[in-house]
C-alpha positions in Angstrom: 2.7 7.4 -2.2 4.2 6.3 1.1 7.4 6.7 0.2 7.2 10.1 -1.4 5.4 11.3 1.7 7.9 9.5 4.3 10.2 12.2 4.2 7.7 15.1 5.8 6.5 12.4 8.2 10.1 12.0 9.6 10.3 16.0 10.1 7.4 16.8 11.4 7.7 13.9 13.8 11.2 15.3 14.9 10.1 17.9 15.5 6.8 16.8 18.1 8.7 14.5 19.7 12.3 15.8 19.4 13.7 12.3 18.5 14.6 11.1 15.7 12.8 7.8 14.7 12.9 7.6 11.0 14.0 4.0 11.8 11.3 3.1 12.6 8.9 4.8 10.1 10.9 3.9 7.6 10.9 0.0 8.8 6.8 0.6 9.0 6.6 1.4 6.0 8.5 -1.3 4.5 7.4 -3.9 6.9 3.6 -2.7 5.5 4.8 -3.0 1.7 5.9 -6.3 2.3 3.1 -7.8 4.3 1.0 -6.4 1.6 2.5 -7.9 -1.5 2.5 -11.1 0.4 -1.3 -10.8 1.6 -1.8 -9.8 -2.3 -0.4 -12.5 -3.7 -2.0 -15.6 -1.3 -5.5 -13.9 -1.7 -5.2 -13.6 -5.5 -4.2 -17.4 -5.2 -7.5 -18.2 -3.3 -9.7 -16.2 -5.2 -8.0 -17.8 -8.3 -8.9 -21.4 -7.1 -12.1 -20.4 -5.2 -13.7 -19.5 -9.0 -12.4 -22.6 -11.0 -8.9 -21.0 -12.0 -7.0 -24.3 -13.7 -3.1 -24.3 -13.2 -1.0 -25.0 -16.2 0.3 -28.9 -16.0 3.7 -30.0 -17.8 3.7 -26.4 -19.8 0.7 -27.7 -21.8 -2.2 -25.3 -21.9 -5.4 -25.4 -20.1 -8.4 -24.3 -21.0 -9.7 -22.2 -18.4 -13.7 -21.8 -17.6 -15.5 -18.8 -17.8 -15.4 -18.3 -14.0 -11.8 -18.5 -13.8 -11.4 -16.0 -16.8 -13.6 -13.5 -14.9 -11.6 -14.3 -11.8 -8.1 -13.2 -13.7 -9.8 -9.6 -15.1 -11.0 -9.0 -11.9 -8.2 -10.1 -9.5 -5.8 -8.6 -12.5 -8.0 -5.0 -13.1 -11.0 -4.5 -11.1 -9.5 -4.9 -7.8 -6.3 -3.2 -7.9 -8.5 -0.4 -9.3 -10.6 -0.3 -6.4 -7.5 -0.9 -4.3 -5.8 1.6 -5.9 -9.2 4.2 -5.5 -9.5 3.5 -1.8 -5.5 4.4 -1.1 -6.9 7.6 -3.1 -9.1 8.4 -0.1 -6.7 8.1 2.5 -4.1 10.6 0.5 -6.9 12.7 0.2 -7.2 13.0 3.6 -3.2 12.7 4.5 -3.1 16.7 6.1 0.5 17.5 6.7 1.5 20.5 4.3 4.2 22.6 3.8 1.8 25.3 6.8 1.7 22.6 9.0 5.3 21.5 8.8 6.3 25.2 9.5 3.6 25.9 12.5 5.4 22.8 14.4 8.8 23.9 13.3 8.1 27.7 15.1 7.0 25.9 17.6 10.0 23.5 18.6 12.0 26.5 17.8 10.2 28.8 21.1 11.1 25.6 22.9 
């Protein structure tokens, strides 16, 4: 949703601050996608090993316990659900609308 939402952003902040730094949002944003994906991947990892996960050895498959089955449907499902859920919230609450955008454009234009 970031990204479909960036473009507002830049505007309305244009127009509060009269500069234009969609450089740096824009480098936020992605800076914040990729520290995420990173983040997601090396705690998935831990939480993989932490309940018994068994890496594959020589391309031979290994069994995996029940622990490390529960750990893939919920590192895999549950999570990024819930993830997914609480990013819900904070569009939810994301308050710039087309109203808003126009109040601050009247009021750059007065000066």
């Amino acid at each position: 949703m970031s990204v479909s939402m960036l473009g507002d952003v830049r505007a309305y902040d244009r127009l509060l601050s009269g500069e234009g730094r969609e450089g740096l949002l824009s480098s936020a944003i992605a800076m914040t996608e990729k520290v995420s994906f990173a983040l997601g991947a090396a705690v998935l990892g831990v939480f993989l090993q932490a309940l018994g996960y068994v890496p594959t050895t020589g391309g031979a498959l290994v069994p995996q316990p029940a622990s490390a089955l529960l750990a893939l449907k919920l590192g895999y499902a549950v999570i990024p659900a819930a993830l997914f859920a609480i990013n819900g919230l904070f569009v939810w609450a994301y308050d710039l609308d087309e109203r808003k955008l126009a109040a601050a454009a009247a009021a750059a234009a007065e000066g």
